[in-house]
Every structure is written in C-alpha cells, then in structure tokens.
VEXDREN-2710 file (C-alpha; in Angstrom, 1 decimal):
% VEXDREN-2710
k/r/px/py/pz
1/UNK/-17.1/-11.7/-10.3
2/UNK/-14.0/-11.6/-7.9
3/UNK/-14.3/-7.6/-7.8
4/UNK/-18.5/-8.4/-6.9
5/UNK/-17.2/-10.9/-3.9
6/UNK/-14.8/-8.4/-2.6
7/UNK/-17.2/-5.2/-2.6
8/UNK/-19.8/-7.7/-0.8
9/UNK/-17.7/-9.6/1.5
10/UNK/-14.7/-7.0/2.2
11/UNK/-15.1/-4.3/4.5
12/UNK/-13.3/-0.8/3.5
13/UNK/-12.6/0.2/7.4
14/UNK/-10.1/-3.4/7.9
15/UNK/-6.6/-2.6/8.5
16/UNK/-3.8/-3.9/5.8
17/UNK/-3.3/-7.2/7.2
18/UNK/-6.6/-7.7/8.0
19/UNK/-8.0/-6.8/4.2
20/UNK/-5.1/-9.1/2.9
21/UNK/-6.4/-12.1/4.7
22/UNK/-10.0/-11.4/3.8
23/UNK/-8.5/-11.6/0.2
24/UNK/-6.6/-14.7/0.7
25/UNK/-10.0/-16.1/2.0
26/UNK/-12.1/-15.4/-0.5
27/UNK/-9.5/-16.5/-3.2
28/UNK/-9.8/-20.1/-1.7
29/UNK/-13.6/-20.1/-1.7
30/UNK/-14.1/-18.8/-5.0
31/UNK/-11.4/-21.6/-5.8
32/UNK/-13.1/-24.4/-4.0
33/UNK/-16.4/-23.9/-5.5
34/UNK/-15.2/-23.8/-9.2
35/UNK/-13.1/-26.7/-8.7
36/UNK/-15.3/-28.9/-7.5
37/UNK/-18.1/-27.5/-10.5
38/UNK/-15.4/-28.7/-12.8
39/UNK/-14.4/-31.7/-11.7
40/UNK/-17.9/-32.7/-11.6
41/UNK/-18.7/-31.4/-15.3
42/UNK/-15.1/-32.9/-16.6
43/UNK/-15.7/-36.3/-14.6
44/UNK/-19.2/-36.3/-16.6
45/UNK/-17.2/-35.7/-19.8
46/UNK/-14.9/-38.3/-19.5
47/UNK/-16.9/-40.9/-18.9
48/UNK/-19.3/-40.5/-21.8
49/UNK/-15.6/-39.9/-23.9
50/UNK/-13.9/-42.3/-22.4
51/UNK/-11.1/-40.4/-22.2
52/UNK/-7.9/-40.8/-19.7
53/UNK/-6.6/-37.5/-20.1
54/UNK/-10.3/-35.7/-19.7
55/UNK/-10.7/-38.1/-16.6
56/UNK/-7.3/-37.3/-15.2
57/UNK/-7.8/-33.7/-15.8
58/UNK/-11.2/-34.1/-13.8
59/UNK/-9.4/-35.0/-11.0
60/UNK/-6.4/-32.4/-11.8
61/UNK/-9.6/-29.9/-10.8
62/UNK/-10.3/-31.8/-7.5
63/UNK/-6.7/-31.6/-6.4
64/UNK/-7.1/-27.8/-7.1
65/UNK/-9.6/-27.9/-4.6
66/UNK/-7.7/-29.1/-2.2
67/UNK/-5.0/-26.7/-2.9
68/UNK/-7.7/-23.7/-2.8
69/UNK/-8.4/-25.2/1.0
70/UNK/-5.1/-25.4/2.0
71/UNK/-4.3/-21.8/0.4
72/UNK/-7.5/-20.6/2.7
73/UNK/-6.0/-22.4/5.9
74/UNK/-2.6/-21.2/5.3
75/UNK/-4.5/-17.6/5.4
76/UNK/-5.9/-18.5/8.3
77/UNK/-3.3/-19.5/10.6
78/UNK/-1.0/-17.1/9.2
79/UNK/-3.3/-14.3/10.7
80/UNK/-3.1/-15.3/14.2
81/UNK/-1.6/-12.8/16.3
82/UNK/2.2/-13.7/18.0
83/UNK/2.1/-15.5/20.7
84/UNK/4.4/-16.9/23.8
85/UNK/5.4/-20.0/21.3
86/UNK/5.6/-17.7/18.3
87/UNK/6.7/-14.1/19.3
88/UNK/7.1/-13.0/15.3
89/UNK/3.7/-14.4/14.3
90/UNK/2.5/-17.1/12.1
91/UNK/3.1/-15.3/8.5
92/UNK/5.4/-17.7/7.8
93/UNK/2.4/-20.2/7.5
94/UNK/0.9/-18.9/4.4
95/UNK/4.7/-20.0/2.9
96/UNK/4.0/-23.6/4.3
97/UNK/0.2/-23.5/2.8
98/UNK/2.2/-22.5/-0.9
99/UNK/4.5/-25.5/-0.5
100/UNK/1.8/-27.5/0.0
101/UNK/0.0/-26.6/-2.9
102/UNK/3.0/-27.0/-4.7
103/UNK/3.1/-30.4/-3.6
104/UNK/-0.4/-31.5/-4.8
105/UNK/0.8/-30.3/-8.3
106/UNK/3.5/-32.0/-8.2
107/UNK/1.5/-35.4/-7.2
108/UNK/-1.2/-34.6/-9.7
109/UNK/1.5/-34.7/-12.4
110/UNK/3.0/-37.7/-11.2
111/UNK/-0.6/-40.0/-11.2
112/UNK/-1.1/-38.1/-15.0
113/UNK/1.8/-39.0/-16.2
114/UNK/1.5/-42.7/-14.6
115/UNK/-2.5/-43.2/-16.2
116/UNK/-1.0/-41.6/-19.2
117/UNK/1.7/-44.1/-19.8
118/UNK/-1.3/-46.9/-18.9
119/UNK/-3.2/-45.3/-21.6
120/UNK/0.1/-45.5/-24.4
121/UNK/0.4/-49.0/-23.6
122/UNK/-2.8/-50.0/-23.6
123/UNK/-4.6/-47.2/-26.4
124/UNK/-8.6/-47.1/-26.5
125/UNK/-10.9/-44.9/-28.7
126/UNK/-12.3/-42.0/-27.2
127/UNK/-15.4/-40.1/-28.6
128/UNK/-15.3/-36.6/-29.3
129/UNK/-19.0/-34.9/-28.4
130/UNK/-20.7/-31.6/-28.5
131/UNK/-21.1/-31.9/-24.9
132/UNK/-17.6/-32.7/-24.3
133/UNK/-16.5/-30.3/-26.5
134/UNK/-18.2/-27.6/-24.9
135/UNK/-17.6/-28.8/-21.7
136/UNK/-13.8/-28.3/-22.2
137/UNK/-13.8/-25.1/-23.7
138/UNK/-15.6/-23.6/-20.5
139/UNK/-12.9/-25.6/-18.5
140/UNK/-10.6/-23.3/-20.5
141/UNK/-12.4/-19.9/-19.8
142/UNK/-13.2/-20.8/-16.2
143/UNK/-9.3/-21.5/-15.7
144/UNK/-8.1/-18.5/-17.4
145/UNK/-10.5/-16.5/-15.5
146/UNK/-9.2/-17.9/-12.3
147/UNK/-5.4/-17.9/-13.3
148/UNK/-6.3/-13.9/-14.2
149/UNK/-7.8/-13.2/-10.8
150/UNK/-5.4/-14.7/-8.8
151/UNK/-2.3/-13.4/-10.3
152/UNK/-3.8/-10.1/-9.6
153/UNK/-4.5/-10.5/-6.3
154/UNK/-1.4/-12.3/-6.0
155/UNK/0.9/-9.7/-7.0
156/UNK/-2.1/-7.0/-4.8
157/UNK/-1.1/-8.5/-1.6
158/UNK/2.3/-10.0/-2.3
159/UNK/1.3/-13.9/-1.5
160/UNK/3.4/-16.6/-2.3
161/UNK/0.4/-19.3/-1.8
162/UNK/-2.0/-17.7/-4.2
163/UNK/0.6/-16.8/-7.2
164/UNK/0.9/-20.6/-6.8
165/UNK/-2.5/-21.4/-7.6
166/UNK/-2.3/-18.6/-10.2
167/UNK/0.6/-20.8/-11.9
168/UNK/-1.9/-24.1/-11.3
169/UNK/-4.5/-22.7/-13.1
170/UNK/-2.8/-21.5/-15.8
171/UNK/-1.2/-24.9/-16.1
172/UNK/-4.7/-26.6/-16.0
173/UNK/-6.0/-24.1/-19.1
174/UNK/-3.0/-25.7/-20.9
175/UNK/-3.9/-29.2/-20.0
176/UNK/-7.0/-29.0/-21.0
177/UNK/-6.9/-27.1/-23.9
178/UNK/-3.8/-29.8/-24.7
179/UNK/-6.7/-32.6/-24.2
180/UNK/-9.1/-30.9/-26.2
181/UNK/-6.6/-31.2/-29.3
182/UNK/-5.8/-34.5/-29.0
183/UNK/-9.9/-35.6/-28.9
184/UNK/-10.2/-33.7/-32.1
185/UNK/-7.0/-34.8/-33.2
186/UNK/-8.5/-38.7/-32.7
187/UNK/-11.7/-37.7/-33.9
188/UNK/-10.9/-36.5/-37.2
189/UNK/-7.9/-39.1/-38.1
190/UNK/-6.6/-42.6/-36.9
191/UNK/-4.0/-41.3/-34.4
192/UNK/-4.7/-42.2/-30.6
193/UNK/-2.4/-39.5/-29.2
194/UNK/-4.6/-39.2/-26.2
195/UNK/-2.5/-41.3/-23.7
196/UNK/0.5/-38.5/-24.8
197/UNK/-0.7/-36.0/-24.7
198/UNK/-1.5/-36.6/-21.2
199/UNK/2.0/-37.3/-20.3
200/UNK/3.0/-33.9/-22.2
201/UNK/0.0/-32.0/-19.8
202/UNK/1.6/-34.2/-17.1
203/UNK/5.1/-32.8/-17.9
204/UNK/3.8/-29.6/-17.8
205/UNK/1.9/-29.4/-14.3
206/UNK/4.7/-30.7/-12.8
207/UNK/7.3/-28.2/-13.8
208/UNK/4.4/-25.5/-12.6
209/UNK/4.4/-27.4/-9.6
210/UNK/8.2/-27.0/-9.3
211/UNK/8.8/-23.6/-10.2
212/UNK/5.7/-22.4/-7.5
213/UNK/7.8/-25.0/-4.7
214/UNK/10.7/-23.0/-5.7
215/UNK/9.4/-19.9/-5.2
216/UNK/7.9/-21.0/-1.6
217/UNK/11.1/-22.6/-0.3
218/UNK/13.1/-19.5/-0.9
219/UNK/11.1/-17.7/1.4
220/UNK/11.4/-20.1/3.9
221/UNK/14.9/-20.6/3.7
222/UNK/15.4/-16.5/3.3
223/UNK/16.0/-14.7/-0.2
224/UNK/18.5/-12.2/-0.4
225/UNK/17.0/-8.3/-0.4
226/UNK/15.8/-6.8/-3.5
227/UNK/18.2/-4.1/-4.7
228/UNK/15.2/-1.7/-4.9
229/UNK/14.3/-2.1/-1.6
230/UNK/18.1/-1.6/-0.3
231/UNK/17.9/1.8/-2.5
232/UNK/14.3/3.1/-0.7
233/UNK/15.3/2.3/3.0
234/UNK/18.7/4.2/2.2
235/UNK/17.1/7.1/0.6
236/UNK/14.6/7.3/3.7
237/UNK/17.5/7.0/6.2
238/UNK/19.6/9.8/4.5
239/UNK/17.1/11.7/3.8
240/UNK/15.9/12.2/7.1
241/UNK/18.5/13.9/8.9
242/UNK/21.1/15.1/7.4
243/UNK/23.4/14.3/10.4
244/UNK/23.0/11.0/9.0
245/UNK/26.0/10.5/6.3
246/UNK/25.8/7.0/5.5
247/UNK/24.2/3.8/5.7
248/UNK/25.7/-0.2/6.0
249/UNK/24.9/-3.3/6.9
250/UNK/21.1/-3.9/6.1
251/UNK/19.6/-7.0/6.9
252/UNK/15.9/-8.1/6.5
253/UNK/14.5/-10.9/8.3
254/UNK/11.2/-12.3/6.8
255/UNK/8.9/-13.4/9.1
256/UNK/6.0/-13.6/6.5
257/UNK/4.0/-10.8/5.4
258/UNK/3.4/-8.0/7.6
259/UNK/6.4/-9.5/9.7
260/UNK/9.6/-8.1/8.8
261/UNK/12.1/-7.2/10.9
262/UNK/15.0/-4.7/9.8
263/UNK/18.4/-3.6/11.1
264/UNK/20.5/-1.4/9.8
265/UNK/23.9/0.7/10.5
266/UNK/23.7/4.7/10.4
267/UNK/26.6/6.6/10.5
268/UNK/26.9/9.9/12.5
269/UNK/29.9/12.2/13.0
270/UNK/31.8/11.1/16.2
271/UNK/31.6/14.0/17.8
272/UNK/27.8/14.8/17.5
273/UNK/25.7/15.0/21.0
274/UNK/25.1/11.5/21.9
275/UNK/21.9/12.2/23.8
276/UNK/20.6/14.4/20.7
277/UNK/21.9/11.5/18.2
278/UNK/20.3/9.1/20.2
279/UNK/16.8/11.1/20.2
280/UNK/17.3/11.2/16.2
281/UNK/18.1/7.4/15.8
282/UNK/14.4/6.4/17.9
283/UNK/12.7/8.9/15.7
284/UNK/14.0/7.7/12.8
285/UNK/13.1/3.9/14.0
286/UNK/9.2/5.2/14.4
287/UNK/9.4/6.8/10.8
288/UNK/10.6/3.7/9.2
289/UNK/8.3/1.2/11.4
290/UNK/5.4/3.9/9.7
291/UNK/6.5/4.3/6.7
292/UNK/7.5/0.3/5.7
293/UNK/5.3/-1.4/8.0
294/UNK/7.8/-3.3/10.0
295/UNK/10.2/-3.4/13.0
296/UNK/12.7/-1.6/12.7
297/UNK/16.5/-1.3/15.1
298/UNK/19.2/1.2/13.6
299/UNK/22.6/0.9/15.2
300/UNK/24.3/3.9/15.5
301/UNK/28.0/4.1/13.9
302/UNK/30.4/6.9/14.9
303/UNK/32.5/7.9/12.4
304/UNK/35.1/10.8/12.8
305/UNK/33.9/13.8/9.9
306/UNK/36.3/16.4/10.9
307/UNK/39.5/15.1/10.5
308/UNK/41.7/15.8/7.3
309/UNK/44.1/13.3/7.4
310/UNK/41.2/10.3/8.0
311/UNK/38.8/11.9/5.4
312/UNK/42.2/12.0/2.6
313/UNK/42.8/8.5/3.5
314/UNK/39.1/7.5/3.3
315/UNK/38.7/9.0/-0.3
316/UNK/42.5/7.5/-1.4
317/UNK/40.9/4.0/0.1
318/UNK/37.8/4.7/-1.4
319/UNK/39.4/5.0/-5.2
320/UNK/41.9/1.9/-4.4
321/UNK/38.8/-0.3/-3.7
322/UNK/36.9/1.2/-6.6
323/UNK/40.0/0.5/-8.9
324/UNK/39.7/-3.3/-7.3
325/UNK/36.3/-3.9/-8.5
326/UNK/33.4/-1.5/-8.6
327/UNK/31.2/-3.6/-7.4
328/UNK/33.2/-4.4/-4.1
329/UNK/32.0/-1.6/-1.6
330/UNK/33.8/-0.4/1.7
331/UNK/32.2/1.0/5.0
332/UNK/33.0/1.6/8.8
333/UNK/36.5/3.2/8.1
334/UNK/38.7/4.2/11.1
335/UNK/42.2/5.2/11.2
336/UNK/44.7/4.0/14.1
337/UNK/48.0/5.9/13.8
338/UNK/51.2/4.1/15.6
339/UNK/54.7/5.1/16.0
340/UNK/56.0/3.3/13.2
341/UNK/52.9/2.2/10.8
342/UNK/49.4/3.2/10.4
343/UNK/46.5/0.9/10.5
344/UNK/43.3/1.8/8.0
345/UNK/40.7/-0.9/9.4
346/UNK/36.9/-0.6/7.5
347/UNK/34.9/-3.6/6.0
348/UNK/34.4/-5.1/2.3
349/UNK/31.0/-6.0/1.1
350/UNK/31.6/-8.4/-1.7
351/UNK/28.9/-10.7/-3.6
352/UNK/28.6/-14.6/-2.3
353/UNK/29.9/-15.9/-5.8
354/UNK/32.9/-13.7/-5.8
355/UNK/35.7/-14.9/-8.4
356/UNK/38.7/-14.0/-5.3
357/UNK/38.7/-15.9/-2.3
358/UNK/38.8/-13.5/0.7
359/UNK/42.2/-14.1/1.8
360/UNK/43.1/-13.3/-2.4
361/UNK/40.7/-9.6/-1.6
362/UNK/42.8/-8.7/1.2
363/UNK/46.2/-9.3/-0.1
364/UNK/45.1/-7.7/-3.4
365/UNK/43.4/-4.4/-1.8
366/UNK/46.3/-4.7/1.1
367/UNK/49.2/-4.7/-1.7
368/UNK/47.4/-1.7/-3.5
369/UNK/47.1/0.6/-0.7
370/UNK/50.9/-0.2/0.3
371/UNK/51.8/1.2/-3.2
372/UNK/49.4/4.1/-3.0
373/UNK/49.9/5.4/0.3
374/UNK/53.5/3.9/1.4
375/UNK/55.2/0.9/2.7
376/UNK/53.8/2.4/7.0
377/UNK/50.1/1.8/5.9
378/UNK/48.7/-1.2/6.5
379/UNK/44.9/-2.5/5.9
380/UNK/43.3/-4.4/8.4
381/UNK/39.9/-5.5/6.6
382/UNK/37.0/-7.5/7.3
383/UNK/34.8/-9.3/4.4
384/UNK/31.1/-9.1/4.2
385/UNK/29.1/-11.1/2.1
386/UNK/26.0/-9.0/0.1
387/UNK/22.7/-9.6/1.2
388/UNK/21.2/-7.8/-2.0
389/UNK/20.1/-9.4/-4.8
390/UNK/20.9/-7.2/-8.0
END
C-alpha cells in the first residue's frame, strides 16, 4: 500500500530533500489513519472482553497516533528553509519530533503498567471471542505491516523520528500478540494472567521507548563520526589532487538532515604556488559540497615535502608513535632546529576513553623519542581527542 501512496502522492521531478519530506509526510498519515482504525476496533474489543490489557492497548494505538502527528509536524518544520533566527535550518526539528514520540511511549508504558498493576490487584474474568480474537490478530498484521514500512523508509531517508515509530510498532505487535496469549491462556484454564501480562507488554514499550529517546538525544547532543564516513571523505580528498598528501582533523557538525556542515585539514607541500593551491582547495570544496550534499571549508596545511632531515624524522616519529599504540595517530609535523636541541612539534589523536592520561602520553612518547633520536630532540606535542566512532 505504502509503495501505491508514494507512486500517487510523490512526484519523481522533487529534489532530495524535498522527496524525503514528502516521505516523512505520508508516513505520518498513513500512521494516523490506521491508528485511529485500531484503536476504535481494539476499544470495541475490550469492552465486549472486558479486558485491561486489550483496553490499554486500544489506547497504546491512539497514542501512536499522536506520535504519527508529531512525526508529520516534525517533517514539516524541519523543511523550512534557514532563516535570520536559524541560519543552518530547522533539520534539527525532526530530532525534537523523535524525542517526542519517544516520550509518548514512554507515558503509554507508564499508565500500562499502572492499569496493569490495578488489574493484579483487583483480577476480573475476561471473555475470549471470535471477534476479539480476530480482531487482535489483524492488530498484529496491521502493526507488522507498519513496523515493516517504516523501517524501510526509515533507514531510505535516514530519519531518526520515523525508525522511532518503526520501534513503536514493532513493540505494539508484541503487546498485542502478548495480550492475545494471555485471553487464550484465561480462556482455556483458571489462570487470570491478564493484569501481567500487561505489565510485561508495559515493560516492553517502555524500554522501546527508551532505546528510540536514546537514539534521538544523541543526535541532539552530537554523535561522534562514523569511521566509514571518515574513510570516504579521506579517499575523496586524496584522491582528487594528488598535491594533496594527507588529511586531519575532520569534524562534522549535524544540523539535521541535509544540514551538515564539514571542516577538514589538507595538507600541501610548503612550497607549492599558494595562488594555484588555493584555486585547488575551492575546487575541491565545490566537489565535496556535490558529491556529499553538505557545506564544506578545507583548511589548508603546509607541510615541508622536500626536506631529508624532516621527512627521516617524520618516519622515525612516525614508528615511535606506532610502537606507543597503534591506534594513537600523529599529524601536522614540523621540525624547529636550535643551537643546542631540536624541537619535533606535531599533534596526537587519541580515543576519549584513553587508558593514559595526556600528561602520561607525552612523557611516554617524549621519553621514547629521546632514546631513539638522542638526548637534543625534544617533543613538543599537542593531544586531540577522536571524533570517530570505530
């Protein structure tokens, strides 16, 4: 049905943010409209049951609804253009729009768990019908369908908000196919297990709930880059001139999707042109910005290419630090040669949960070099922290 809605109501000619609201939107209508069918149907069923967990799960589906209208606001206020107030846009919006939704869950769980309790301490029969029956196992087929189409999409056009109500409707075809078992269970022996199995369907929205608000609030707050992504911008960068002979210091700033913003430092012999170099670093800006879909600023790094003392003391640094701890990496390495000592000054990109404090790095490295190269080399480093996530 989804791929039906989309050939109707999506356009081929809309640009790539433009089709990925359009999806967004008709994810939440879709989602409104079979909500509210089900709640209706399931309210129906529970009453003639008289069944707490049927009823709660009734109103499970309305508060899906609401989630399905605040995933199609999010959409919709996260494809405003920038403005004065909000020069990067409003993408961040459809990460609000999956919080909330994350937020509903969580409530839902809470009042389940609450009637469910209310049900243990105070048990009454329910009654297990065909209707009922039926009712619940195209609950099950409805949610399934649902948590199928909006994982794809999801994971189509990279959204936070509706991967969210992916996990919520998944969670929902457990609930109710949780309910259904304990109706039967009732029906066919003397156990009333109805009032926990609600709290166990309770249990289980809410840690859906909690894993989706975890999942929203580290975009918010800013999640470290993927290492894939670290390894296509580099190959892209060297790749395209081969004046270019190395790349540090990448940083992405997430402004929601279609909003990202990335710098990065290339690395270009010292004594290139600096008009020509300069020409190469805009071009490679506009090739990036085309290629990745975002805005893109490359510092350009001077590094000396030609000299044999600073390229042997590069490589002897180079195998000292890899000696340290292959996974410690060293850039922008420059060589200042004094009277009496020489300095070797470069930078140390080292993982956040490092066992060494930095003060412990620098001794170590600095006490290694002095035994490699001699007691008149000194190291003079600076730590950075990694902003790639393995």
């Amino acid at each position: 049905m989804i791929k039906l809605l989309a050939k109707w109501f999506i356009k081929d000619d809309l640009s790539a943010d433009e089709r990925r609201g359009a999806y967004g939107t008709l994810c939440g209508i879709v989602g409104i409209v079979l909500n509210v069918l089900l709640f209706a149907i399931k309210l129906f069923a529970g009453w003639i049951s008289r069944s707490i967990a049927v009823t709660a799960d009734a109103f499970n589906n309305l508060s899906d609804a609401g989630s399905s209208a605040v995933t199609l606001v999010g959409f919709k206020l996260a494809g405003k253009k920038p403005d004065a107030d909000h020069p990067y846009g409003h993408g961040r919006m459809e990460y609000v729009a999956g919080l909330a939704v994350s937020g509903v869950i969580l409530l839902m769980a809470f009042e389940l768990i609450k009637d469910s309790v209310g049900k243990i301490l105070d048990p009454m029969d329910t009654v297990l019908s065909v209707q009922t029956g039926c009712i619940l196992l195209a609950s099950i087929a409805v949610k399934c369908y649902m948590a199928l189409y909006n994982f794809r999409i999801g994971k189509q056009i990279d959204s936070a908000a509706v991967r969210a109500t992916a996990k919520d409707s998944l969670g929902d075809c457990v609930a109710t196919a949780v309910v259904l078992i304990s109706m039967l269970v009732s029906h066919f022996t003397s156990w009333q297990i109805d009032g926990w199995c609600g709290v166990a369907v309770g249990l289980f929205v809410g840690y859906a709930g909690l894993s989706s608000a975890k999942e929203t609030l580290d975009l918010l707050l800013g999640r470290p880059v993927a290492c894939e992504y670290v390894n296509c911008v580099e190959r892209l960068v060297l790749e395209f001139d081969k004046r270019i002979v190395g790349v540090h210091d990448l940083l992405v700033h997430d402004y929601g999707p279609g909003q990202q913003i990335i710098s990065l430092h290339a690395e270009v012999p010292a004594n290139g042109d600096i008009l020509a170099l300069h020409d190469m670093i805009d071009n490679l800006e506009r090739m990036l910005e085309a290629e990745l879909g975002c805005r893109v600023t490359v510092h350009m790094d001077p590094v000396v290419t030609d000299d044999p003392l600073v390229d042997r003391l590069k490589l002897q640094t180079v195998e000292v630090v890899h000696a340290f701890d292959p996974i410690v990496t060293m850039h922008d390495f420059r060589v200042v040669v004094g009277p009496t000592h020489t300095n070797l000054i470069f930078d140390l990109v080292v993982p956040y949960e490092y066992r060494l404090t930095e003060t412990e790095i620098k001794e170590e490295i600095g006490h290694r070099l002095t035994e490699t190269l001699g007691e008149d080399v000194f190291a003079v480093i600076h730590i950075d922290r990694s902003m790639v996530k393995e």
